[in-house]
ZAPA-781245 format. One line per 3 residues: number of its first residue (from 1); their letters; for each residue x negated, y negated, z of N, C-alpha, C. Coordinates in nm, 3 decimals. Example, Ala and Ser with C-alpha at 12.3 -4.5 7.8 and 13.67 -1.06 7.14 Angstrom:
<guzas>
1 = AS = -1.319/0.569/0.780/-1.230/0.450/0.780/-1.320/0.330/0.780 | -1.285/0.225/0.708/-1.367/0.106/0.714/-1.290/-0.003/0.787
</guzas>
This chain:
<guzas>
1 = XXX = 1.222/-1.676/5.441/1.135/-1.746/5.350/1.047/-1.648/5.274 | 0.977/-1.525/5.324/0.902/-1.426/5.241/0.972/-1.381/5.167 | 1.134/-1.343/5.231/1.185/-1.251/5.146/1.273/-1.332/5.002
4 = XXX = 1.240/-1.466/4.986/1.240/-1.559/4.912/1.181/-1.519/4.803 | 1.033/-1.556/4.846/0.872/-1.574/4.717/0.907/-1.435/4.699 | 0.933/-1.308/4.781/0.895/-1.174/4.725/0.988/-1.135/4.586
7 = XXX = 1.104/-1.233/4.622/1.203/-1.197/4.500/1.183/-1.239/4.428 | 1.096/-1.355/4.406/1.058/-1.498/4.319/0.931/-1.419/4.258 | 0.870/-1.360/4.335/0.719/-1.294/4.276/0.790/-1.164/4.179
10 = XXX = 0.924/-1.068/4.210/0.965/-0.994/4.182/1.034/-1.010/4.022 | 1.087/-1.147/4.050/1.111/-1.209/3.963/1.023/-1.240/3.799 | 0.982/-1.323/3.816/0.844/-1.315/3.732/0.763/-1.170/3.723
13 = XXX = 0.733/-1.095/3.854/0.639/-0.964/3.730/0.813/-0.934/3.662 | 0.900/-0.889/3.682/0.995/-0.889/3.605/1.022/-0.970/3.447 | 0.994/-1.021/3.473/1.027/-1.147/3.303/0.893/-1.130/3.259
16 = XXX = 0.750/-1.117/3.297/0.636/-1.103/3.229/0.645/-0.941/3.155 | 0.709/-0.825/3.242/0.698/-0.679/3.177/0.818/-0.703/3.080 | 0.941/-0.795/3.083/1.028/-0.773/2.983/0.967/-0.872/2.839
19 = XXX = 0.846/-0.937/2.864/0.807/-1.056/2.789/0.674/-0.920/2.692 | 0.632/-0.864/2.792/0.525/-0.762/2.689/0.601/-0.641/2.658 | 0.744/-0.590/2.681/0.799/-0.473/2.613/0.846/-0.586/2.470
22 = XXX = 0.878/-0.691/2.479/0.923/-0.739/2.370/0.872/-0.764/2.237 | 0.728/-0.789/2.295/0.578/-0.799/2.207/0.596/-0.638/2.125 | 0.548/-0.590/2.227/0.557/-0.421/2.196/0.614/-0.367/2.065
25 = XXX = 0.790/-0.420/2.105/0.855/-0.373/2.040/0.873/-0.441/1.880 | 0.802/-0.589/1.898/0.782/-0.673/1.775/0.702/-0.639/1.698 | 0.599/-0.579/1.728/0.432/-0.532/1.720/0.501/-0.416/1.650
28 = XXX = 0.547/-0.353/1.729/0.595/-0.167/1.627/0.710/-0.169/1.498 | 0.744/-0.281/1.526/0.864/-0.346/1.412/0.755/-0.408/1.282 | 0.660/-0.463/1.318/0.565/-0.545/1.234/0.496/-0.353/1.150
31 = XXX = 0.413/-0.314/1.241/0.386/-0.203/1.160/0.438/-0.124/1.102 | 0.593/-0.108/1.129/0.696/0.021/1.036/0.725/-0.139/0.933 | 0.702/-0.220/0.937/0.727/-0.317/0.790/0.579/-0.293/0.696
34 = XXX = 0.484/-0.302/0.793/0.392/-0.302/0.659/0.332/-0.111/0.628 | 0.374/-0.012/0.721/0.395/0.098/0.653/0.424/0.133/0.540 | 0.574/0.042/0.530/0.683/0.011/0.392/0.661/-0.016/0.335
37 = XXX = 0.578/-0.135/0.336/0.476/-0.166/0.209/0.381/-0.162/0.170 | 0.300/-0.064/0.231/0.181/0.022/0.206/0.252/0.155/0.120 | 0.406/0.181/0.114/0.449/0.294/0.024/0.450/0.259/-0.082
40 = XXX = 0.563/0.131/-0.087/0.620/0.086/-0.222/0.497/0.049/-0.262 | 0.367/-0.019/-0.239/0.260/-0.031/-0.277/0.189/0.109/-0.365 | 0.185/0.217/-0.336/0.137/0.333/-0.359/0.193/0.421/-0.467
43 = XXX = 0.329/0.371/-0.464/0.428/0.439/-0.554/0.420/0.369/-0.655 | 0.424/0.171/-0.673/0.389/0.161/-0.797/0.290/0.136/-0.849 | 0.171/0.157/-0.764/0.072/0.224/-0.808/0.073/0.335/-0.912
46 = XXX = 0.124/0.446/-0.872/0.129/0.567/-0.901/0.223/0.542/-1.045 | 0.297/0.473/-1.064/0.369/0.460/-1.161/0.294/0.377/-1.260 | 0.235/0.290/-1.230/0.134/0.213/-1.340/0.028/0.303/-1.365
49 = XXX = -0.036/0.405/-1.308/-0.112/0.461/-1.331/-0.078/0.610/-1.465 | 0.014/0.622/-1.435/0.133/0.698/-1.492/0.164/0.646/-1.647 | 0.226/0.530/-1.592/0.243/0.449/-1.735/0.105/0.418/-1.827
52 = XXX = -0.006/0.404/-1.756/-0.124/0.335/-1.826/-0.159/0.509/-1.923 | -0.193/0.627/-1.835/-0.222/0.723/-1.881/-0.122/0.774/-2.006 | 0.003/0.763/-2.019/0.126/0.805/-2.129/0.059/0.684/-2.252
55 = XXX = 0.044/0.580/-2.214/0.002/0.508/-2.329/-0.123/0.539/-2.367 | -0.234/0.551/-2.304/-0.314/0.631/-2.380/-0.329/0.725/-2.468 | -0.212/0.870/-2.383/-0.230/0.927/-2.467/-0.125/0.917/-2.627
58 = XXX = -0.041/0.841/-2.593/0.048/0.784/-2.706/-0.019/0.742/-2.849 | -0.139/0.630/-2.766/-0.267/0.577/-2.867/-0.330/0.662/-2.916 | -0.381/0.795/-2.853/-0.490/0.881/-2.913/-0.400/0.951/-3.016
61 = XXX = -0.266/0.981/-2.986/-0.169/1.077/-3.134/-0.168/0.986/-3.229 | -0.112/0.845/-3.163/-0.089/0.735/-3.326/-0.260/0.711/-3.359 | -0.355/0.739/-3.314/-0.490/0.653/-3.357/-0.514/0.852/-3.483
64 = XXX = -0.497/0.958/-3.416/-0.528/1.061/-3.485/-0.426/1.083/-3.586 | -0.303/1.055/-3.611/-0.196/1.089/-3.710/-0.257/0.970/-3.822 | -0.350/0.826/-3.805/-0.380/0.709/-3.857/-0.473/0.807/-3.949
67 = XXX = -0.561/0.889/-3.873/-0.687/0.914/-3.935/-0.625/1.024/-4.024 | -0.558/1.092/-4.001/-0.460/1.227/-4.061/-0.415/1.185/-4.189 | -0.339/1.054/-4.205/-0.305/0.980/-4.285/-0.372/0.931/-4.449
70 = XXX = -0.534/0.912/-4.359/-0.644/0.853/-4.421/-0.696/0.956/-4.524 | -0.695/1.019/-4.457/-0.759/1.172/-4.511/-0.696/1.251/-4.636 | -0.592/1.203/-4.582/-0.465/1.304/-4.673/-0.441/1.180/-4.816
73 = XXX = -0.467/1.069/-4.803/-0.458/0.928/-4.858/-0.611/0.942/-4.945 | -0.657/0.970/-4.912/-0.801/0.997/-4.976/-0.843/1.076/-5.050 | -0.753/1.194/-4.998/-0.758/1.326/-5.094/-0.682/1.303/-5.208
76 = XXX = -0.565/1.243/-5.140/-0.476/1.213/-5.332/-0.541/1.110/-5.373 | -0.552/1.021/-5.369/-0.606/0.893/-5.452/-0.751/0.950/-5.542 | -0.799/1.062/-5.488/-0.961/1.080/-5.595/-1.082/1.089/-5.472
79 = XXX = -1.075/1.108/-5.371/-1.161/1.081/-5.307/-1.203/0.939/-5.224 | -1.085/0.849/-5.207/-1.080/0.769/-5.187/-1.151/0.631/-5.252 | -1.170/0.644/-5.371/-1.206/0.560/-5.446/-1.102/0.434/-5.438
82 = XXX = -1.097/0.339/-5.428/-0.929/0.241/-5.464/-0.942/0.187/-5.493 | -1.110/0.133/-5.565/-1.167/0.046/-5.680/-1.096/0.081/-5.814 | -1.054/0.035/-5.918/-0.959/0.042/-6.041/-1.059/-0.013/-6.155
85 = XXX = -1.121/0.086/-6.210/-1.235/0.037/-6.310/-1.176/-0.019/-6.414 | -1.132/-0.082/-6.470/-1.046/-0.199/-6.577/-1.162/-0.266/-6.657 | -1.179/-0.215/-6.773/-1.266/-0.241/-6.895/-1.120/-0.333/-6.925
88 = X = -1.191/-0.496/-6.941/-1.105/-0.556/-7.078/-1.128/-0.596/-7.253
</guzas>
């Protein structure tokens, strides 16, 4: 009869240590998932940040070639006059 419960007790801590390696191993499966997406998180980060900075500086050449334009548009026209004095 002891050597019953002892197998029965043996039993159970048995299924309780295979019940918390399982946790364990769910638990370390859960963190190499959100590792993964703490990367892909970071990377397109890094790529929007990337992208945001190229368009900037994209804007500052087209906003300075605008003013380049102006200038050079100003110089031929007379000083930029583009009023048309028309005596009738």
């Amino acid at each position: 009869m002891l050597k019953a419960i002892n197998t029965k007790i043996l039993l159970a801590i048995l299924a309780a240590l295979t019940a918390i390696g399982g946790l364990l191993v769910h638990q370390n499966h859960v963190h190499e998932q959100q590792a993964a997406d703490a990367a892909k998180a970071r990377a397109i980060l890094k790529q929007q940040q990337k992208a945001t900075e190229d368009q900037k500086k994209h804007d500052a050449e087209f906003w300075k070639q605008v003013e380049e334009n102006k200038k050079k548009s100003k110089a031929y026209n007379g000083g930029g006059s583009s009023t048309n004095k028309y005596i009738p």
